[in-house]
NUSE-407009 format. One line per 10 residues: number of its first residue (from 1); their letters; for each residue x, y, z of N, C-alpha, C, O, CB. Coordinates in steps of 0.2 Angstrom, whole numbers, plus 5000, padded with zeros to 4 digits. Glycine has a CB too. Example, Ala and Ser with C-alpha at 12.3 -4.5 7.8 and 13.67 -1.06 7.14 Angstrom:
1> as> 5066:4972:5039:5062:4978:5039:5066:4984:5039:5071:4983:5042:5057:4978:5045  5064:4989:5035:5068:4995:5036:5064:5000:5039:5067:5006:5040:5070:4997:5029;
This chain:
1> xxxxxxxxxx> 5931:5245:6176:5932:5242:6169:5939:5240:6169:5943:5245:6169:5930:5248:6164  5942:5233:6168:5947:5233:6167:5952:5236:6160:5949:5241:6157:5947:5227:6168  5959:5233:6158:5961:5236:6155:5959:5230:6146:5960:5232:6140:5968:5237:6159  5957:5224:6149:5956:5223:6143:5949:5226:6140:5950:5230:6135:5957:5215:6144  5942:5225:6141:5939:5231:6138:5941:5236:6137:5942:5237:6131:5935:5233:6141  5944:5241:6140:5947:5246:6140:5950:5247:6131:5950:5252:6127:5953:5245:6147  5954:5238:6130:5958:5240:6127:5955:5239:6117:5957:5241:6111:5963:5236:6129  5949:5233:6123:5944:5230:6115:5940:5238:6111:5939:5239:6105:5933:5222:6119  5939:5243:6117:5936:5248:6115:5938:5250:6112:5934:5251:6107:5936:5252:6116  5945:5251:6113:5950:5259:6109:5952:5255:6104:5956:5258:6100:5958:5263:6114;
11> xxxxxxxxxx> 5951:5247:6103:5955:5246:6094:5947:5245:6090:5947:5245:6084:5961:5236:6093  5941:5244:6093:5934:5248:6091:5933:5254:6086:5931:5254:6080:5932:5251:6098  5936:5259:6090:5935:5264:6090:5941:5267:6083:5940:5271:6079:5934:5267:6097  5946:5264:6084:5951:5267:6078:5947:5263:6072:5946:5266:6067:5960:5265:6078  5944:5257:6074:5940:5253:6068:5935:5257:6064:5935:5256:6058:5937:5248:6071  5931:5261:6069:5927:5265:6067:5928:5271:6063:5925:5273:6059:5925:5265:6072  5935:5274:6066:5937:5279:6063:5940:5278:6056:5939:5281:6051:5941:5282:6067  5942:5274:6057:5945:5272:6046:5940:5271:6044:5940:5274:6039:5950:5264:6043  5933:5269:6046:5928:5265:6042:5924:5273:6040:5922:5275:6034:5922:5257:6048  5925:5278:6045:5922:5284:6043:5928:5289:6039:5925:5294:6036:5920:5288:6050;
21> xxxxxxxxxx> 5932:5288:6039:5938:5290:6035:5937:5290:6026:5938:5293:6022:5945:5285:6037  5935:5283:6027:5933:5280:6021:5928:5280:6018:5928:5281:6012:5934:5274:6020  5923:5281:6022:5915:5286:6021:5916:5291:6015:5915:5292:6009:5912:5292:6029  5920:5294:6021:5920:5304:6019:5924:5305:6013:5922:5310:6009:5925:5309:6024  5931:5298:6010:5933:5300:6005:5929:5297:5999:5928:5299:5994:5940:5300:6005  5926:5291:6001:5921:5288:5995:5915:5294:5994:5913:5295:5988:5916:5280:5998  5912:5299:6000:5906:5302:5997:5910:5307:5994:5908:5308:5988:5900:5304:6003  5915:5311:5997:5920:5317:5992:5919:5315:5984:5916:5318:5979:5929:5317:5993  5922:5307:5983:5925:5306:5975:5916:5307:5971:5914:5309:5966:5930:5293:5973  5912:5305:5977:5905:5304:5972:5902:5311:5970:5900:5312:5965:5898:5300:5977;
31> xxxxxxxxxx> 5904:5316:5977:5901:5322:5975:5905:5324:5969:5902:5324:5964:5901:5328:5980  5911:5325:5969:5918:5326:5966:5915:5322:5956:5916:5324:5950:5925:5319:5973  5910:5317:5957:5912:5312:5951:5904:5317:5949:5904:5320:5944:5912:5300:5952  5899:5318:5954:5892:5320:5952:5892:5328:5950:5887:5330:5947:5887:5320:5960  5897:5333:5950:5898:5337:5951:5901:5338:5942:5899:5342:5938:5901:5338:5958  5903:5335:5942:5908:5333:5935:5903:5330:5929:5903:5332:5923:5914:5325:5937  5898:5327:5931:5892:5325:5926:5888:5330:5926:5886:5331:5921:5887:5318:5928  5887:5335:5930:5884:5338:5927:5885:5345:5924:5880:5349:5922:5881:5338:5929  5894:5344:5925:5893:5352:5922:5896:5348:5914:5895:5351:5909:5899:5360:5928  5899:5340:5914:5897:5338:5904:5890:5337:5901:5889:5337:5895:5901:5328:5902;
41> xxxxxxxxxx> 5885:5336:5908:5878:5336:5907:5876:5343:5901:5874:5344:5895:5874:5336:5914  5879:5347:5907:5876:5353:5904:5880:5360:5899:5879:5366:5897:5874:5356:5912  5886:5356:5897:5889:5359:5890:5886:5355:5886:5885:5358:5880:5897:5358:5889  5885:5349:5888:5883:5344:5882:5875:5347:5879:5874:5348:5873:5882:5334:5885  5870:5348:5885:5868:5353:5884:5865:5358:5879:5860:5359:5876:5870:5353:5886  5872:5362:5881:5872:5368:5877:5876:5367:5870:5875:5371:5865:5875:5374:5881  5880:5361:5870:5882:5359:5863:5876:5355:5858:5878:5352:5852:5890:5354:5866  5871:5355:5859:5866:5350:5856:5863:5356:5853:5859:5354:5849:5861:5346:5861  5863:5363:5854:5859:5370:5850:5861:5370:5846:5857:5371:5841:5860:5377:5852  5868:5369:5845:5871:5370:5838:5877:5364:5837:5882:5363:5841:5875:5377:5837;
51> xxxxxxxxxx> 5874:5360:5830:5881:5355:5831:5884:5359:5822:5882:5362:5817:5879:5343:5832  5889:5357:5823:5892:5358:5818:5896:5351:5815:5900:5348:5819:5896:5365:5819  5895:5348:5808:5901:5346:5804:5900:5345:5798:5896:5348:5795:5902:5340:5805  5904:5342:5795:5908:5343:5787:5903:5337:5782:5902:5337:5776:5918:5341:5788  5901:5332:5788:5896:5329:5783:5892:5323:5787:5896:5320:5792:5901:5324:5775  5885:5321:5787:5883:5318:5792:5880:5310:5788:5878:5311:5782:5879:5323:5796  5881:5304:5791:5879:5298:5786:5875:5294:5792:5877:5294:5798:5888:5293:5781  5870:5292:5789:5866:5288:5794:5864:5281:5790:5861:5280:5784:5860:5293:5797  5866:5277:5794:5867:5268:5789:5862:5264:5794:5862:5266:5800:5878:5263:5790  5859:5259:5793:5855:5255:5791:5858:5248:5796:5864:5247:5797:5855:5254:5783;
61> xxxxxxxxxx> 5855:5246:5799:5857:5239:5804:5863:5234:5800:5868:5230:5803:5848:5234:5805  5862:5235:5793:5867:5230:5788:5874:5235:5788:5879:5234:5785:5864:5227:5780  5872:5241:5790:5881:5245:5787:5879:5248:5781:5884:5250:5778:5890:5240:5784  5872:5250:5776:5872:5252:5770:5870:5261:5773:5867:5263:5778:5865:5247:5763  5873:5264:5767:5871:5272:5768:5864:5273:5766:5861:5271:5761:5875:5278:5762  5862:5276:5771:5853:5277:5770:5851:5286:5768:5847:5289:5765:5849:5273:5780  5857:5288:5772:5854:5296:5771:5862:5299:5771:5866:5295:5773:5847:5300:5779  5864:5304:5769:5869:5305:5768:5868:5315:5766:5867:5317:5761:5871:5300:5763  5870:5319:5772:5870:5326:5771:5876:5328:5769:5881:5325:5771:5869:5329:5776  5877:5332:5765:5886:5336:5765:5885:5341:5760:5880:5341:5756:5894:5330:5762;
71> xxxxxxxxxx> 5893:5345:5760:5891:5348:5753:5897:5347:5750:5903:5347:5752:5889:5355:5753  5894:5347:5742:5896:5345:5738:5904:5348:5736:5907:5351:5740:5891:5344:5733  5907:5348:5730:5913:5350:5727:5912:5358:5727:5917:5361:5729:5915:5346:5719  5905:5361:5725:5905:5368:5725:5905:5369:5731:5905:5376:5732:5900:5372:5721  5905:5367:5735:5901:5370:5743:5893:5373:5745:5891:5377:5750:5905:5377:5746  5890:5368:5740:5884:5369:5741:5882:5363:5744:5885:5358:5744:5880:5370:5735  5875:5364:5748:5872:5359:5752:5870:5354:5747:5870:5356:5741:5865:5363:5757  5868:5347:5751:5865:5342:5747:5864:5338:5754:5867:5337:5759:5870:5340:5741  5857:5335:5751:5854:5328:5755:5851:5322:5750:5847:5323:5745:5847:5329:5760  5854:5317:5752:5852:5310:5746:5850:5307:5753:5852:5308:5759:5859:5304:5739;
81> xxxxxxxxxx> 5844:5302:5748:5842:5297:5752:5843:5292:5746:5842:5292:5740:5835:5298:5755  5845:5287:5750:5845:5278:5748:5842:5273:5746:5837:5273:5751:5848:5276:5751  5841:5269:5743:5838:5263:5744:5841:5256:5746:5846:5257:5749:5835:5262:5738  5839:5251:5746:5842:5246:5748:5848:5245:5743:5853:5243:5747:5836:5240:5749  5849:5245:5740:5855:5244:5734:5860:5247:5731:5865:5246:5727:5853:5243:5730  5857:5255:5738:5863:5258:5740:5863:5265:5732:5867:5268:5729:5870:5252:5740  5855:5266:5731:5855:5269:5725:5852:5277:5727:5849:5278:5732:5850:5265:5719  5854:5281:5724:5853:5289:5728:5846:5290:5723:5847:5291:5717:5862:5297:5728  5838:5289:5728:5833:5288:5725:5829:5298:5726:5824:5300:5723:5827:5279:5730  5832:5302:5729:5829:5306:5733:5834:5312:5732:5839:5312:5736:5828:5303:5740;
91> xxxxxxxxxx> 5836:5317:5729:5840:5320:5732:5837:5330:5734:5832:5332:5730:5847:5320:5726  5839:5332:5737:5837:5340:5738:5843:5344:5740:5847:5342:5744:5831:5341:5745  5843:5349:5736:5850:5354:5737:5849:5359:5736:5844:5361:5738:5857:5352:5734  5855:5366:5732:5853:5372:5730:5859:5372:5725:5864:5371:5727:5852:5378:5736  5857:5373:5720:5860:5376:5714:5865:5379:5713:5869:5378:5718:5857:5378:5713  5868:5383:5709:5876:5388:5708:5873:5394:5709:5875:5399:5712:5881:5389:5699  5865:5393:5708:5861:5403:5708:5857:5403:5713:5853:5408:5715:5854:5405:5700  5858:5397:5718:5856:5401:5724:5848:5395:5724:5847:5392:5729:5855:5412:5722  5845:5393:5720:5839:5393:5719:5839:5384:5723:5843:5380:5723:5839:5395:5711  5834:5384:5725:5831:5377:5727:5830:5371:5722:5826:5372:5718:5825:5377:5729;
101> xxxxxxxxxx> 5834:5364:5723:5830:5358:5716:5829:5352:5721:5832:5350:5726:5836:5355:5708  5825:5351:5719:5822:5342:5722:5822:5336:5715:5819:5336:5710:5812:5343:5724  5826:5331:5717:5826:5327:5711:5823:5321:5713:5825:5319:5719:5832:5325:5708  5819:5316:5709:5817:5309:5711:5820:5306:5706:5820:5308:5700:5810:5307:5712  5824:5300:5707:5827:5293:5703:5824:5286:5704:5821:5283:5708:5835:5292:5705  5827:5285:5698:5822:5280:5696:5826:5274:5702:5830:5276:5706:5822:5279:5687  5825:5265:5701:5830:5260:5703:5838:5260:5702:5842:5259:5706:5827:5255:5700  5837:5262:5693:5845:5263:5693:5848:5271:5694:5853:5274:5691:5848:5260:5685  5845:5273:5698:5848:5281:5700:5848:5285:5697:5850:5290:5698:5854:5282:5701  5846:5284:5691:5846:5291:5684:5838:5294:5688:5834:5291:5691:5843:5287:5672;
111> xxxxxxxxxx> 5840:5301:5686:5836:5305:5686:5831:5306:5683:5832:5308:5677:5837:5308:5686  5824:5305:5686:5818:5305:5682:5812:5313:5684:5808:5315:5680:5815:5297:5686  5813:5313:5688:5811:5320:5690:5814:5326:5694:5818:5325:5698:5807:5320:5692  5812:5332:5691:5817:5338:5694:5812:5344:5695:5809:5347:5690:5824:5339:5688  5812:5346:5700:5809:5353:5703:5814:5358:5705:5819:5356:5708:5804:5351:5710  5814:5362:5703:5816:5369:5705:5813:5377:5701:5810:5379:5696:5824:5368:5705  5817:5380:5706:5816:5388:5706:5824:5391:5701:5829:5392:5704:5816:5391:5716  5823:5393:5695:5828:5394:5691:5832:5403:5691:5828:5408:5691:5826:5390:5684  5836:5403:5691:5840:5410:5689:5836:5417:5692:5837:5421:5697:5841:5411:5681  5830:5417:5687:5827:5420:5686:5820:5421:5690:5815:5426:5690:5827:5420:5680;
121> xxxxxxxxxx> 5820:5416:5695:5814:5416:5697:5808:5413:5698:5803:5414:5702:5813:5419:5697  5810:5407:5690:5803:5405:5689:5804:5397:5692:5808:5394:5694:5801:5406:5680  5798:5395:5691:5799:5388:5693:5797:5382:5687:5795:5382:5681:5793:5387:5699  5800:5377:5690:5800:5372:5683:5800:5365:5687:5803:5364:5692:5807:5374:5676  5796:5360:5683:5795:5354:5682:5795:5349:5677:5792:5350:5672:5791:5353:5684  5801:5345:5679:5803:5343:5669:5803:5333:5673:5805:5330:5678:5817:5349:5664  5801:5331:5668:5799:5324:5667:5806:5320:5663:5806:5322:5657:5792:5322:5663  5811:5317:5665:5817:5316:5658:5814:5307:5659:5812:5303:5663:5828:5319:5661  5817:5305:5652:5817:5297:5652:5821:5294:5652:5825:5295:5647:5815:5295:5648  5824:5288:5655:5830:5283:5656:5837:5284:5654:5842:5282:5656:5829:5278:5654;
131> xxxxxxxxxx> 5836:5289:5648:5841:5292:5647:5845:5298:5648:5851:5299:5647:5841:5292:5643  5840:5301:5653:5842:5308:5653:5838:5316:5651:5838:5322:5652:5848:5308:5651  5836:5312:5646:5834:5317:5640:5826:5320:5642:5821:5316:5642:5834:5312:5631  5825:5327:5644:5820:5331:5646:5812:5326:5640:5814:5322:5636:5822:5340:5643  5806:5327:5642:5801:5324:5639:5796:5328:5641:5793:5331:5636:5800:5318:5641  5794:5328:5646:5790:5336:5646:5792:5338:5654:5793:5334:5659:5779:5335:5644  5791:5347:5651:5793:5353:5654:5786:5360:5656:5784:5363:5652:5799:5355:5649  5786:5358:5664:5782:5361:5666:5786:5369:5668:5791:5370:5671:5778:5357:5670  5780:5374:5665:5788:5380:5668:5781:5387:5669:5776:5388:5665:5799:5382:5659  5783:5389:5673:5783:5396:5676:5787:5401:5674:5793:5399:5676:5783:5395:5682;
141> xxxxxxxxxx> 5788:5407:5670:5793:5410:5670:5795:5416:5673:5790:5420:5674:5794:5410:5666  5800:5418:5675:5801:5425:5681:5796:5424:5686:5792:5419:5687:5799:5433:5678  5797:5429:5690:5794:5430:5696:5788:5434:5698:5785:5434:5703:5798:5433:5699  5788:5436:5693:5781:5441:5692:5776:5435:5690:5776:5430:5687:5782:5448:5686  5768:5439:5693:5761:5434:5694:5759:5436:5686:5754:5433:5685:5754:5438:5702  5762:5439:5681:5758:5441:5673:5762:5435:5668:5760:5433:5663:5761:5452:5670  5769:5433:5671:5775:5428:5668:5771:5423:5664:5766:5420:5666:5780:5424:5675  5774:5422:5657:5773:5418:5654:5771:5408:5659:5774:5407:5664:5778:5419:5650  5767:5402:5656:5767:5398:5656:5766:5392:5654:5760:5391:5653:5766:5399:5659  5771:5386:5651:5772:5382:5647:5771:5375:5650:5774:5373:5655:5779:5384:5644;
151> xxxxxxxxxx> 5768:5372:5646:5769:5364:5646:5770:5361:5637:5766:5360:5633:5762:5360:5651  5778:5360:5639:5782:5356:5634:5781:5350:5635:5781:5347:5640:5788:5356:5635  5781:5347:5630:5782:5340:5627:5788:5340:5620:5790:5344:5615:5773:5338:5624  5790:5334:5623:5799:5333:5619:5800:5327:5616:5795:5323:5617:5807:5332:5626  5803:5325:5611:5804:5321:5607:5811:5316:5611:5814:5319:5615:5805:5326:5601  5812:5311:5609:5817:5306:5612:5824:5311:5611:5828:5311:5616:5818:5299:5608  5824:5315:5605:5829:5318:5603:5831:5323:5607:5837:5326:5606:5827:5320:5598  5826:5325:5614:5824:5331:5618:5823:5338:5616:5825:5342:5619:5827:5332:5623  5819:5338:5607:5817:5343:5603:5809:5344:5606:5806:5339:5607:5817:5341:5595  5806:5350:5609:5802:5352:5608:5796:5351:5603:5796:5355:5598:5803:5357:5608;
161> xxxxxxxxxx> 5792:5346:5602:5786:5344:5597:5780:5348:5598:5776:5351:5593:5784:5337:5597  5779:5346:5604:5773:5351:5606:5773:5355:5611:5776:5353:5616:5767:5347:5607  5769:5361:5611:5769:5366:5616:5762:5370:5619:5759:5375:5615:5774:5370:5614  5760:5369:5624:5756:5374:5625:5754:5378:5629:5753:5376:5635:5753:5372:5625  5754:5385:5629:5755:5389:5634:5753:5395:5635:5750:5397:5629:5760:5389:5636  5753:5399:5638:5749:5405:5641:5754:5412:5640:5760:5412:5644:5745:5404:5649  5752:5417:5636:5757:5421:5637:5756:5428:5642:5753:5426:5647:5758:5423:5630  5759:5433:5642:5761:5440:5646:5754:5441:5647:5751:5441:5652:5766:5447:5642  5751:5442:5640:5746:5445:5639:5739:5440:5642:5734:5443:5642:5746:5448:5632  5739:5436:5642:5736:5428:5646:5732:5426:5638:5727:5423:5639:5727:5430:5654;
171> xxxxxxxxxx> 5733:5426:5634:5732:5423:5629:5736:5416:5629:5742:5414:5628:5733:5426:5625  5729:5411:5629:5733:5404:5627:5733:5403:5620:5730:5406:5616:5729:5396:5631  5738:5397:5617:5741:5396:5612:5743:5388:5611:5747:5387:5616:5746:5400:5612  5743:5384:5608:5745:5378:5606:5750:5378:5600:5748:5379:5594:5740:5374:5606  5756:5377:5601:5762:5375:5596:5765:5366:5594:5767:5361:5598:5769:5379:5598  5764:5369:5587:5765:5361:5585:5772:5360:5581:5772:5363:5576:5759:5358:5580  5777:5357:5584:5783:5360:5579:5785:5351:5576:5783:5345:5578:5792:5365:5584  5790:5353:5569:5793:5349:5566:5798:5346:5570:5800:5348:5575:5794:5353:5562  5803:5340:5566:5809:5340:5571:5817:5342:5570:5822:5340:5572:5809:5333:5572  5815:5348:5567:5818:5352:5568:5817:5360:5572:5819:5366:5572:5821:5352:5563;
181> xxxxxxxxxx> 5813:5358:5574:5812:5363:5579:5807:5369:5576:5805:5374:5579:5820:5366:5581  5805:5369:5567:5800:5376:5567:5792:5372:5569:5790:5366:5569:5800:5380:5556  5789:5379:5571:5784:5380:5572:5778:5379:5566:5776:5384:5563:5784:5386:5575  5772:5370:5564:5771:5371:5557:5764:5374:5561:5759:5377:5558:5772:5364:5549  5763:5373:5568:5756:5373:5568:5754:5379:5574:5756:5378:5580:5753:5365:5570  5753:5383:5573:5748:5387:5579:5744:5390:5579:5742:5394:5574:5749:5391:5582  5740:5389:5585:5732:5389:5586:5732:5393:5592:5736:5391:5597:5728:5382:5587  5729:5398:5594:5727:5401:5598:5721:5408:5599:5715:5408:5597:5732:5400:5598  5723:5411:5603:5720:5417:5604:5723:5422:5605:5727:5423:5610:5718:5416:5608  5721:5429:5599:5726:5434:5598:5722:5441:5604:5716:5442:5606:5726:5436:5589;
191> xxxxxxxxxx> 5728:5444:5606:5725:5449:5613:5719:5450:5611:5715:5452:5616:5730:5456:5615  5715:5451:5606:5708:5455:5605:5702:5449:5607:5695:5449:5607:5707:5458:5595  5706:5443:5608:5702:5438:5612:5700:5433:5606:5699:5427:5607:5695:5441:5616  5698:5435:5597:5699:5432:5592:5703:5426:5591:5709:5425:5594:5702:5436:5589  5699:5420:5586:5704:5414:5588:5708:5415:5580:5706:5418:5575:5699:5406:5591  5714:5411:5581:5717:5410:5575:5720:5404:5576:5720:5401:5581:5722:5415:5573  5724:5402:5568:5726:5397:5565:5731:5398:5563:5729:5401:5558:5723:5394:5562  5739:5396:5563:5743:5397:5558:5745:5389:5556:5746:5383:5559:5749:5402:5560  5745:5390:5549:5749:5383:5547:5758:5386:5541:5758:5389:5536:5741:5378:5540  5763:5384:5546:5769:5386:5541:5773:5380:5538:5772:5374:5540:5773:5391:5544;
201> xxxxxxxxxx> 5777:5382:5533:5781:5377:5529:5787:5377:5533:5788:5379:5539:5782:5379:5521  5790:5374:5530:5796:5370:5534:5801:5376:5535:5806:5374:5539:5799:5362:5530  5801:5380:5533:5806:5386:5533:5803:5392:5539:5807:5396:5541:5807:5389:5525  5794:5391:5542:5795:5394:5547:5789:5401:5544:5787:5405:5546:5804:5396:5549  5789:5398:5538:5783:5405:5533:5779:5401:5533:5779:5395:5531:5785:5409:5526  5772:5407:5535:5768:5407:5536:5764:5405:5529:5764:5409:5524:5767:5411:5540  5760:5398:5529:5757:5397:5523:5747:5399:5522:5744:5402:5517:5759:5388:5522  5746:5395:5528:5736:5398:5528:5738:5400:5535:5742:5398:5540:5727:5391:5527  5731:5406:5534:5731:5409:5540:5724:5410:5542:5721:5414:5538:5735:5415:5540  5721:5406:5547:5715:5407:5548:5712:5410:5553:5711:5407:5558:5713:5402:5547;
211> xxxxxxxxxx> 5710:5417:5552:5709:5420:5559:5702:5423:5560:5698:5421:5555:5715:5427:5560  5699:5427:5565:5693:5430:5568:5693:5437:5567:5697:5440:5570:5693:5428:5576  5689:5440:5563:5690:5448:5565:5687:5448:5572:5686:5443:5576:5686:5454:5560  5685:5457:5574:5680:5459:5578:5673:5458:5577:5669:5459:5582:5680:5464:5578  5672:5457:5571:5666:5455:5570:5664:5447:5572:5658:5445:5571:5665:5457:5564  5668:5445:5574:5665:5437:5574:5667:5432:5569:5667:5426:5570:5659:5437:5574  5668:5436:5561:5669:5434:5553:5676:5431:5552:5681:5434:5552:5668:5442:5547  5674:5425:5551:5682:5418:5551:5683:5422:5543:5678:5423:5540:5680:5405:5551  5689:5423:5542:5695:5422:5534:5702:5417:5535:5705:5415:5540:5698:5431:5532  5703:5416:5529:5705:5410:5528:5711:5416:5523:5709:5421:5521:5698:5404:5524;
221> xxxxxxxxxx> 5719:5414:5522:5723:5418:5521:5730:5415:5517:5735:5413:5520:5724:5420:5526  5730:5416:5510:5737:5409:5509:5740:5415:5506:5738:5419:5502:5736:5399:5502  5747:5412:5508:5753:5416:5507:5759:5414:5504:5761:5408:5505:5755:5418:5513  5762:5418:5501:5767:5415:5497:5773:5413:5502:5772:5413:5508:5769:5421:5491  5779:5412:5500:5786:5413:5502:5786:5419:5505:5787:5418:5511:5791:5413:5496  5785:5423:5504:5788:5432:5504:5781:5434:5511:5781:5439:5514:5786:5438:5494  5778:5431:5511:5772:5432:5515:5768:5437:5513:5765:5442:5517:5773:5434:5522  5768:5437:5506:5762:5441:5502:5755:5436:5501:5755:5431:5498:5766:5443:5492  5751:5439:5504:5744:5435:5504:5742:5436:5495:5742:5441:5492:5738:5439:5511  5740:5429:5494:5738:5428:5487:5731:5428:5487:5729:5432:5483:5741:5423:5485;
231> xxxx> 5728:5426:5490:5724:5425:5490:5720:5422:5497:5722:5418:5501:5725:5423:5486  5713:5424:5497:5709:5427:5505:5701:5424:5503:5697:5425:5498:5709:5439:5505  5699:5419:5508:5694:5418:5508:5688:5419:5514:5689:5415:5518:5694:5414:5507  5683:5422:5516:5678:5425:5508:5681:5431:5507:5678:5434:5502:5669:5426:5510;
């Protein structure tokens, strides 16, 4: 073998050696880069169990707010959803007492309905109209299964006009009020299961009183100012 092979070899072979040089440090940086993905794989991972922030906004292909989590000025939770015009149609949060509310709004964002669990335990559903002003009020009261239950009807004024509802004792009752608030009409059912009638004057005193004994025997009852019965029929 002369020296020129000899010599084509040996600059061959350094050729070869860089080209493997260069192997070893490209496959290092890969293990080196692979090794690195996955241990951000796997914090990222374990950072996805719990994320935590201060308010989360999720927007719509045009940039408009579509859903919007945070809490508010007291540091209570709150979620609105949006409409196209950027109107908060949806909201769900919790209260100063702790208690759950659900609200639906109308196009221009006024509040048209409102669900929740109040102070005490009871639950309520109240209808308001474009102005704000309650119209009828569905309500449960306290927490207990014996608790009174009411469905109100409201005046523009958001005065109670009509009312009808079931008391402690499960006697239902219909009330008819004035617009100032007295009671001129009630009808119902007294605990002995007896039906009655009151009709009062504008001051809240009772004027006829038409009730059920135990016997089954309707009387008929008119009363003065003083609620001295004057006179009783039959």
């Amino acid at each position: 073998m002369n020296s020129d092979v000899i010599t084509a070899i040996h600059e061959r072979l350094q050729v070869l050696e860089r080209q493997n040089r260069k192997y070893r440090t490209s496959l290092g940086a890969a293990m080196v880069a692979l090794a690195v993905s996955l241990a951000i794989g796997a914090n990222f991972a374990a950072d996805v169990k719990g994320v935590e922030a201060e308010k989360f906004v999720l927007k719509g292909a045009d940039g408009k707010t579509l859903l919007l989590m945070e809490a508010d000025q007291s540091g209570l939770p709150r979620l609105q959803l949006f409409d196209r015009q950027g109107k908060a149609r949806l909201m769900l949060g919790v209260d100063e007492f702790g208690g759950p509310t659900l609200g639906f709004a109308d196009r221009d964002g006024e509040l048209r309905i409102r669900m929740e669990v109040n102070e005490a335990g009871g639950s309520q559903l109240i209808f308001t109209d474009p102005n704000g002003n309650p119209r009828m009020d569905f309500s449960v009261f306290g927490d207990k299964p014996d608790q009174p239950a009411t469905l109100t009807f409201c005046g523009a004024d958001s005065q109670p006009r009509m009312e009808l509802g079931m008391s402690i004792s499960g006697n239902p009752a219909l009330l008819v009020y004035d617009k100032n608030g007295e009671a001129r009409l009630v009808m119902g059912a007294r605990k002995t299961d007896e039906a009655a009638l009151t009709l009062s004057d504008k001051d809240g005193r009772k004027g006829l009183f038409l009730k059920e004994d135990s016997d089954g025997i309707f009387s008929v009852e008119f009363q003065d100012k003083t609620g001295k019965t004057i006179r009783r029929l039959p």
